[in-house]
Structure formats: C-alpha cells, structure tokens
C-alpha positions as CSV (number, residue, x, y, z in Angstrom):
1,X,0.0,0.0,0.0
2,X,1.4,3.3,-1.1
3,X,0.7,6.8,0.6
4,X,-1.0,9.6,-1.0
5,X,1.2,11.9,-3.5
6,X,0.6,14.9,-4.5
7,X,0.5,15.9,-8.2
8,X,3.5,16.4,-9.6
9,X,3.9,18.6,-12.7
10,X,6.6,18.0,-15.7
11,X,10.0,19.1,-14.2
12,X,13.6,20.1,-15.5
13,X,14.2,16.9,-15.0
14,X,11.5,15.9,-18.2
15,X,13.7,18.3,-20.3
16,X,16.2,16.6,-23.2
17,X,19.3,14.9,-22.4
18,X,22.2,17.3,-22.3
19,X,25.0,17.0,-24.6
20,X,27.0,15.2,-22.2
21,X,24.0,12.7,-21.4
22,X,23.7,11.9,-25.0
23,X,27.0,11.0,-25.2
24,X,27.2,9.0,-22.1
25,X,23.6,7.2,-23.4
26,X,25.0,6.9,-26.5
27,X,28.8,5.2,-25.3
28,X,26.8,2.9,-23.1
29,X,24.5,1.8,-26.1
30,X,27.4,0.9,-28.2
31,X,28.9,-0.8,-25.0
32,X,25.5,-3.2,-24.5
33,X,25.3,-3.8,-28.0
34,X,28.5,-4.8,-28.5
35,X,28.1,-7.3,-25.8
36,X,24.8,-8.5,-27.3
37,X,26.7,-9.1,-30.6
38,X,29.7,-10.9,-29.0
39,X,27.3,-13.3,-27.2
40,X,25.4,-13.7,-30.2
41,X,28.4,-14.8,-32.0
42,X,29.9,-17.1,-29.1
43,X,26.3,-18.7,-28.7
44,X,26.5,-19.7,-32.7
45,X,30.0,-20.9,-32.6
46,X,30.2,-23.2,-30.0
47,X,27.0,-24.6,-30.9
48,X,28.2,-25.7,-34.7
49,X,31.4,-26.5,-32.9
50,X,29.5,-28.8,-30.4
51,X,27.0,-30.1,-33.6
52,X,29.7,-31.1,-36.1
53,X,32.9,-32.1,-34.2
54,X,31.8,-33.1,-30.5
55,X,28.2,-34.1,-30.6
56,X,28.7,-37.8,-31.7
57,X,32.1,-38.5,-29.5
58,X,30.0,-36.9,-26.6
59,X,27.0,-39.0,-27.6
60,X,29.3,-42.1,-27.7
61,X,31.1,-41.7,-24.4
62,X,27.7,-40.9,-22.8
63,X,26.7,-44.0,-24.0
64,X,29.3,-45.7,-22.2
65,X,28.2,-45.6,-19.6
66,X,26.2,-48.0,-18.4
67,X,23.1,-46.3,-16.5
68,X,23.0,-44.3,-20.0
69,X,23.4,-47.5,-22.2
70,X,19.6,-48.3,-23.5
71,X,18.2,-45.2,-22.1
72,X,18.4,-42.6,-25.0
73,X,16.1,-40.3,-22.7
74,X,18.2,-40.2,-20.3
75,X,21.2,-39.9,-22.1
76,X,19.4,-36.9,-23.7
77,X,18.7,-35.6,-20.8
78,X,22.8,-35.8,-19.8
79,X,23.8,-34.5,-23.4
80,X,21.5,-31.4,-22.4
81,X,23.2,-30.9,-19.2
82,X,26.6,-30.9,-20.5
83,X,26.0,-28.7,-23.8
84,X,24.3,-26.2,-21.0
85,X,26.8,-26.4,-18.6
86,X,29.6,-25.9,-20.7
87,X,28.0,-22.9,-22.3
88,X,27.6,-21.1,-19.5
89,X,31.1,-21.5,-18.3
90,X,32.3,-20.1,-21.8
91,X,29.9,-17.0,-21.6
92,X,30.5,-16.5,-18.6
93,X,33.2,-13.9,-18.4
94,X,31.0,-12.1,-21.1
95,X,27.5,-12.1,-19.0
96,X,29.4,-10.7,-15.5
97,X,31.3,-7.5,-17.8
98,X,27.7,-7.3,-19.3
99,X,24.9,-8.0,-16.6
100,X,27.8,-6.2,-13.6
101,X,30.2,-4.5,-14.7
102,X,29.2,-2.4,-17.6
103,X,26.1,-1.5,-15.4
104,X,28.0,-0.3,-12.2
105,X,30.2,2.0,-14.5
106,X,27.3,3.7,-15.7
107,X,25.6,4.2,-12.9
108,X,22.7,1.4,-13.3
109,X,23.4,-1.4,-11.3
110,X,22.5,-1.1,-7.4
111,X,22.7,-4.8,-7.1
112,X,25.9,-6.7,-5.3
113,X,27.9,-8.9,-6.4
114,X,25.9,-11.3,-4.1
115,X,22.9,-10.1,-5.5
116,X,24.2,-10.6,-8.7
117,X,25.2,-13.8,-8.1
118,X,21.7,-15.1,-7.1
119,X,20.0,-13.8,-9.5
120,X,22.4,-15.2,-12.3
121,X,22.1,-18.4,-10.9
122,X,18.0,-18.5,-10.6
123,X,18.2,-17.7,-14.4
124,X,20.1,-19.9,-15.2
125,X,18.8,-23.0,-13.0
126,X,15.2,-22.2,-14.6
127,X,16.5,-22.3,-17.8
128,X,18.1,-25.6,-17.5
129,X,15.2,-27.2,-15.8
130,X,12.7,-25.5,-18.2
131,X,14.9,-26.2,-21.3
132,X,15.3,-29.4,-20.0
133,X,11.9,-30.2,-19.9
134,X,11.3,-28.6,-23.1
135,X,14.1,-31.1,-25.0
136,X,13.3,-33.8,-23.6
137,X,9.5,-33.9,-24.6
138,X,10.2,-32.2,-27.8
139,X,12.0,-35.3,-28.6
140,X,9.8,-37.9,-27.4
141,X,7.3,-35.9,-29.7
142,X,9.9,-37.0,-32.3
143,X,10.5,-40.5,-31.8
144,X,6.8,-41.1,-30.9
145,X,5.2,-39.1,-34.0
146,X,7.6,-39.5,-36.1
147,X,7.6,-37.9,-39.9
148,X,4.8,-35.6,-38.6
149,X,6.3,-34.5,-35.6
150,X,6.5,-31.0,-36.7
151,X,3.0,-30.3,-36.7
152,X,2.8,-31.9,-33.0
153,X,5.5,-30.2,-31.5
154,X,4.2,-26.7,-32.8
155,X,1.3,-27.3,-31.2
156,X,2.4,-28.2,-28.1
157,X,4.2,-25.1,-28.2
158,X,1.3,-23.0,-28.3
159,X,-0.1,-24.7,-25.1
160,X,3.2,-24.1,-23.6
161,X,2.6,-20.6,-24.4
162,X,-0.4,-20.1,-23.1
163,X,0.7,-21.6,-19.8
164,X,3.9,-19.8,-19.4
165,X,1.6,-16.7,-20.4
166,X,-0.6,-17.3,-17.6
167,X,2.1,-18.8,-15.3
168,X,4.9,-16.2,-15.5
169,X,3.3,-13.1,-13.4
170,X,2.4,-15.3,-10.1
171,X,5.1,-18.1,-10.5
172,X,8.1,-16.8,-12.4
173,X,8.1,-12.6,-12.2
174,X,7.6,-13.4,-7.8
175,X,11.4,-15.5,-7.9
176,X,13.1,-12.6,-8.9
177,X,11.4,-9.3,-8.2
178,X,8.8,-8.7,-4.5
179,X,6.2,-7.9,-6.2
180,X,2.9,-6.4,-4.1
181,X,-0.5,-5.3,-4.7
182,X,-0.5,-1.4,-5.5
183,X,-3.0,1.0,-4.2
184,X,-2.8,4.7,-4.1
185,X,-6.0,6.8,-3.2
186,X,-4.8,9.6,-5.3
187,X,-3.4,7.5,-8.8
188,X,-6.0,4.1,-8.5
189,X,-9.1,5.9,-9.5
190,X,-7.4,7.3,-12.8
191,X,-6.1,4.0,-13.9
192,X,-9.2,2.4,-13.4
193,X,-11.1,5.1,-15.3
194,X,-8.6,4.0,-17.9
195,X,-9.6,0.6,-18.3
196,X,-13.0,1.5,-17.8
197,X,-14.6,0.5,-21.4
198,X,-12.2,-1.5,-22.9
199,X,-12.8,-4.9,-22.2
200,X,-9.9,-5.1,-20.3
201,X,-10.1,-7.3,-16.9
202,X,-7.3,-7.2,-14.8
203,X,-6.6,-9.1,-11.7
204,X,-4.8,-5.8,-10.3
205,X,-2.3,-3.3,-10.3
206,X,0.9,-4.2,-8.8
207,X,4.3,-2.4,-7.8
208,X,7.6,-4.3,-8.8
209,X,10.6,-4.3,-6.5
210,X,13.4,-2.5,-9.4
211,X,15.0,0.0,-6.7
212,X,17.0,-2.8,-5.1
213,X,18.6,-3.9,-8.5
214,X,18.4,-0.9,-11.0
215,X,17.7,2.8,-11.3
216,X,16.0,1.8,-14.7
217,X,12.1,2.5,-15.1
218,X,9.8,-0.2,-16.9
219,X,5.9,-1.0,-17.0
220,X,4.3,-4.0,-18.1
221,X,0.7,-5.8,-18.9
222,X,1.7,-9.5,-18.8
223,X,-0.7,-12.8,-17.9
224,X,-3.2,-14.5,-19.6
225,X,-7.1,-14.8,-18.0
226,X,-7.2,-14.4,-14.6
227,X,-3.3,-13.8,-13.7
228,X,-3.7,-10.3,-16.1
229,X,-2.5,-7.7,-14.4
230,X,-0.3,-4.3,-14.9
231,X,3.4,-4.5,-13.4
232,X,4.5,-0.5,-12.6
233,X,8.2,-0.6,-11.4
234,X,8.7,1.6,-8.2
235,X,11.2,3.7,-10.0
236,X,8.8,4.7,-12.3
237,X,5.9,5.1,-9.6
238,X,8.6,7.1,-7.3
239,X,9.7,9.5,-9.9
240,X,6.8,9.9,-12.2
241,X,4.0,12.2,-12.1
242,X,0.5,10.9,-11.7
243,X,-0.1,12.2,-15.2
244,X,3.3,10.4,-16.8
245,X,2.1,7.2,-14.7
246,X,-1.3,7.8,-16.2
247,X,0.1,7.8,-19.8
248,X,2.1,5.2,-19.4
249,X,-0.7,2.5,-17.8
250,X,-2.9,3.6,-21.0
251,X,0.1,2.6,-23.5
252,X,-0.6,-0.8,-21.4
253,X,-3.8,-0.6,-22.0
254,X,-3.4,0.0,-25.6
255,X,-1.8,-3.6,-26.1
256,X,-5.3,-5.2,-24.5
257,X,-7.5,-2.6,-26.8
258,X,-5.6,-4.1,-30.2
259,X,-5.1,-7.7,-28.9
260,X,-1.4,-8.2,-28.9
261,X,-1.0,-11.0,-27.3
262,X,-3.4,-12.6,-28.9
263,X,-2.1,-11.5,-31.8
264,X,1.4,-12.5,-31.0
265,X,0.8,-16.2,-29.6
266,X,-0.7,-16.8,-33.1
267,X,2.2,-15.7,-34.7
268,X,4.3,-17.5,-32.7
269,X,2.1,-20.5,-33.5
270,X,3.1,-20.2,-37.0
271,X,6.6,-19.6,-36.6
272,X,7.2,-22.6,-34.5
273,X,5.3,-24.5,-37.1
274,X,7.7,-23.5,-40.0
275,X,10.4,-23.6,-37.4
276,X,10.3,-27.2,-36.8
277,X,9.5,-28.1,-40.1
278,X,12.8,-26.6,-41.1
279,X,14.3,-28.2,-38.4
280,X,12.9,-31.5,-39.7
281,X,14.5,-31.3,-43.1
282,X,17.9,-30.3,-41.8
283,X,18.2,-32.8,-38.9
284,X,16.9,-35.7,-41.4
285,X,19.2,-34.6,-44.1
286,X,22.2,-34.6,-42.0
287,X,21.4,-38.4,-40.2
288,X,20.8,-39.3,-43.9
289,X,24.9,-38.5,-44.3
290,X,25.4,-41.0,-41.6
291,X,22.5,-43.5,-42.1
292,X,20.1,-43.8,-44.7
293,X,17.6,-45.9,-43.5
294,X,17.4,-43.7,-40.6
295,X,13.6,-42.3,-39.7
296,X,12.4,-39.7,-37.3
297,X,11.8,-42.7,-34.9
298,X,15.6,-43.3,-34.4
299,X,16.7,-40.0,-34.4
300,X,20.2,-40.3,-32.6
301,X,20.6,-38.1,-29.4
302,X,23.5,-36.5,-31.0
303,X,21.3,-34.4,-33.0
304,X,20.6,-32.5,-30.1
305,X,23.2,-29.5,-31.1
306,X,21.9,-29.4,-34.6
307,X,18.5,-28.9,-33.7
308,X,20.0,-26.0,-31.3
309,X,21.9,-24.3,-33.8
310,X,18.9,-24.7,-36.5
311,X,16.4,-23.1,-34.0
312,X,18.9,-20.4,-33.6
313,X,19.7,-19.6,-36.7
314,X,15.8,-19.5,-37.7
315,X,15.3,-16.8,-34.1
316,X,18.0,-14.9,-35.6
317,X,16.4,-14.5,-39.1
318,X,13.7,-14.0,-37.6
319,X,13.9,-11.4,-35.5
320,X,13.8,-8.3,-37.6
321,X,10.4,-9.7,-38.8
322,X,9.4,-10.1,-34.8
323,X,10.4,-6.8,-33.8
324,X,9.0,-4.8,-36.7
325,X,5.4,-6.4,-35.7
326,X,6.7,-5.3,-32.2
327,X,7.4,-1.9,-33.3
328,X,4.2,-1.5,-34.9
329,X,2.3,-2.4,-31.8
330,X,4.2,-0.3,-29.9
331,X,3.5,2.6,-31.8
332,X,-0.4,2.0,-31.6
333,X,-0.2,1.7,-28.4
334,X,2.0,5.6,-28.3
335,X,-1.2,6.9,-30.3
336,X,-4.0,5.3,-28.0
337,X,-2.9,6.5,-25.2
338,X,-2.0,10.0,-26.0
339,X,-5.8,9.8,-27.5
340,X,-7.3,8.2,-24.7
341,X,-5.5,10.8,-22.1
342,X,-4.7,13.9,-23.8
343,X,-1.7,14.6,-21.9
344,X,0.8,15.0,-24.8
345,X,3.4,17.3,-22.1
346,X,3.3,14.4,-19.5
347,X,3.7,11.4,-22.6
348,X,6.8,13.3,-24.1
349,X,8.0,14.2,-20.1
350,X,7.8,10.8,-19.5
351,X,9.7,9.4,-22.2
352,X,12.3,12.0,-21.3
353,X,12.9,11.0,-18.1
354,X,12.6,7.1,-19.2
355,X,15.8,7.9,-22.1
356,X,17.5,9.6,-19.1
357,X,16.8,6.8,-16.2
358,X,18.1,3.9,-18.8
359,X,20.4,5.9,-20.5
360,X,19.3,5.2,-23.9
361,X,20.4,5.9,-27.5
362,X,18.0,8.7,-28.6
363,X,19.2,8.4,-32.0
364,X,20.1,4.6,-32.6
365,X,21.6,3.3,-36.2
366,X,18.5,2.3,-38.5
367,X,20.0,-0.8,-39.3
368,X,20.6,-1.3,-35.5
369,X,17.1,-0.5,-34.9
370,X,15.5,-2.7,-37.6
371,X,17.3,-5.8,-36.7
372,X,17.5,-5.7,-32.6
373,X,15.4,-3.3,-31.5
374,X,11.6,-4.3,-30.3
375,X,10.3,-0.6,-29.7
376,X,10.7,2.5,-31.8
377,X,13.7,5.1,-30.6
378,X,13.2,7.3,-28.2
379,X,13.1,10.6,-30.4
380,X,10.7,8.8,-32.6
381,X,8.1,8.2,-30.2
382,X,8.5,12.0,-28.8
383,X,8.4,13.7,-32.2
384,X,4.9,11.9,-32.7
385,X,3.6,12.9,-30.1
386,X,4.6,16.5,-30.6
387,X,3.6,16.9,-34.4
C-alpha cells in the first residue's frame, strides 16, 4: 500500500538529455550492444562446434556408460546438461562485464555482487530445468510421432505458451522481483477510469521491486485470464508524475485494446510451425549423411546441437520480422494513449525521463534499430507525439 502523493507537474528533470547525457547514453548503447553481438556470436559458434565435431564422441562416451546404455532419454537428458553447462562457463566472463560490470560503471546497477550472483544463478537453473523439460519432450514428440512431428510439436508449443503466459506473473516474475498489490487513493481511481470501457479485466495493479537492483524504469501488462495484471516498477511510480504514470498504464492498455497478445501467440504458433519443419529437413538430411535408412523414430541423441543451432539460426532470421510487428504495436499503443488521455506534455515528459533513467540511444543506427530493437527510438516516439 502506497501513501498519497501529491500531483507532480513536468520538471527540469523531463527536459532533453544534455550534450553530455547523450553522449554518455549513447557510449553505453554501443557498450550493451557490443556485448549482445559478441554473445550472439559465441552462442552460434560453440554450438556448430559442439554439432559437427563433438556431438557424436560426446554421444558415444555418454553412452558408455552404463546407466546411460539403452536409455536414450536419459542420455538426452545428460547431453543437455553438459552442452548447458559448458555454455555457461564459456559466456561467462562475457555475462558478468555485461549484466555487472558495464552497469556499475554507468551508474545502473544497485545490485551486489551477491545479489548478482543469485540472481544469475536463478536464471540460469530455470533455464536448465525448463529447457530441459522442453528437450526432452520435444524429442519424445519425435520419436513417438515421427515424420509428422513438426506439426505436434508446434502445437504443443502453443499450449506451452499459453501456460507460461498465464504462469509467469504469479510463479516466475515473484522468484526474482517482490512484487505487491499497488493502491494509491490519489493515482487508483485514474487507472481504473482507464480501463473503464475497454474490455480489459485485470486481476490488479501491482508495484515491482526495481530499486534494489536498478535505477531503470519499466511497465508491463503480462498474464493471460485471470493472472492479467499491470506491473508498474517503483522507479517509475517514485519519480513519475501521476499524469506520466497515467500515460504510461494507458500505453498498457493499448496492447489489450488491439489484442497483442493474442495476436502475438498466433504468430508465434506459425513460426514454430515453420520452425520445426525446417528443423525437420535439416536434422533428417544430415542423419541421412550417416545413415540412410534412418527415420524420425531413431533419431540419434547426438542431434541434439543441430537442432540448437537450426532453432537459432531461424530466431536470428527472424527477428527483424518479430520486432517490426513489435514496433508496430508499440507505436499503436503511443497513439491510444495519447488519445485516450490527452496529456501529450506528460507522454513526451515521460519518455524524457525514461531515455535519461536507462540511458538510452536517442538516436540509434536504423539498421541497429530494424534488426535488434523491439520498440521505436526514443526521439521517434517524442516527435509523434509533438507533431
């Protein structure tokens, strides 16, 4: 429960980045995205390195042993943990300069290095034990379907979807971030006035924990059904006027009003489709090399890396198509809520102070910008709103 605030009006602060800031936005930009790129890089590498050169001598001397034997699930399972394992200790040095370092030297980071710690290894245990989980029933989609398993498995992906869409604000958000019911006497009344009419039925407002990691601001509308709800970080609530707040819930709103999630778990429906069906030819035409009579029902374990770097490669073609669609929602949602409020000062103050808090690019490289980035560029979204 929050106390009462008083209105707060656009400050100095709201004004444009100085020359310095934009410089100091700008060399930290370059900084992230070079690390993005690098990791991008090392990710690709070792896996074709682990696909073609290690994958079947790691296959065979799994199979060696003799609880792994005549359990290919299992020795799946180990293949997993190893190519995971090993990953992480080679991007390592990469994600702490990243996630740590880069963000203390700008003036980011509030976390420790204990706190960093944690939280890099809750990331990274979920993702072995969701990936996991993930792998190993993709493949017994494979070796029970067989030449159809494409179609299977992207359907089960879009259950998974859904679940992880209704399961990550109340099971996965809470491991990382304290995340509480928000109430304010003076702000609650205007958000719900916002949502009023739309359709829109959210199990609450809440107030995410940033301050203890970050000085960065974000807002979110994430769930599915009745785990819906709006995420406000307290950096935003604690420096934001009630009008930037209110701008900024009603871009949230916006992405109910045009149904993008919707919109985006059907896309992703058809891109996992496609996905596996191109994984499919690839992983068949490269056992073919090996063994001919080979089907999707023996599929060797080995093929695990392949199937990893063809999923990869497909996410990174893919993503300038993603984020343009993201784009493009994003910039809806800019317009309806400048309509729905009116408060064009407080919707360019707030992105102001939102390019100061996170030190953004204002002016990012359009190729940049098609290829990696998921909203529109600061000055983009400011000039809109001011024509």
């Amino acid at each position: 429960m929050s106390k009462d605030r008083p209105p707060m009006e656009p400050t100095a602060e709201s004004a444009e980045m100085s020359p310095e800031q934009r410089a100091e936005a700008k060399t930290y930009s370059h900084r992230k995205l070079f690390c993005q790129l690098a990791d991008r890089v090392i990710d690709l590498v070792y896996l074709v390195l682990m696909a073609f050169l290690f994958a079947r001598p790691l296959d065979a001397w799994l199979g060696s042993w003799k609880m792994l034997a005549g359990n290919a699930m299992l020795r799946l399972a180990m293949l997993f943990l190893v190519v995971y394992l090993l990953h992480l200790a080679i991007s390592f040095p990469l994600s702490f300069f990243s996630g740590f370092v880069l963000e203390h030297r700008f003036g980011l980071s509030r976390q420790s290095l204990r706190g960093w710690w944690v939280r890099y290894l809750k990331q990274n245990s979920l993702g072995l034990v969701l990936g996991g989980l993930l792998i190993v029933g993709l493949y017994w989609l494979i070796w029970t379907v067989g030449s159809y398993w494409w179609l299977a498995a992207a359907a089960a992906a879009f259950v998974v979807s859904v679940l992880l869409g209704q399961l990550v604000p109340v099971l996965i958000i809470p491991l990382f971030y304290k995340v509480d019911r928000y109430e304010d006497e003076t702000l609650s009344p205007r958000l719900n006035q916002l949502a009023e009419g739309t359709g829109l039925r959210i199990e609450g407002v809440y107030r995410l924990q940033l301050s203890d990691e970050t000085v960065k601001a974000n807002a979110m509308l994430t769930g599915l059904g009745r785990t819906r709800r709006v995420l406000l970080g307290d950096t935003l609530l604690d420096n934001f006027s009630p009008e930037e707040i209110e701008v900024i819930f009603a871009h949230e709103v916006g992405h109910h009003v045009y149904r993008h999630i919707p919109k985006l778990i059907l896309f992703g429906a058809v891109y996992s489709l496609v996905g596996f069906w191109l994984a499919d030819r690839i992983l068949m035409g490269y056992v073919h090399s090996f063994d001919p009579a080979a089907t999707q029902a023996t599929l060797p374990v080995w093929t695990l890396p392949l199937l990893m770097v063809v999923i990869t490669v497909f996410s990174l073609l893919m993503e300038p198509l993603q984020n343009a669609m993201s784009r493009r929602f994003e910039r809806q949602c800019d317009r309806y809520a400048l309509d729905r409020t009116g408060l064009r000062a407080a919707y360019v103050a707030a992105f102001r102070k939102l390019a100061k808090l996170n030190k953004a690019n204002p002016e990012p490289h359009p190729f940049e910008v098609f290829w990696l980035h998921s909203h529109p560029p600061i000055i983009e979204r400011i000039a809109m709103a001011e024509r």
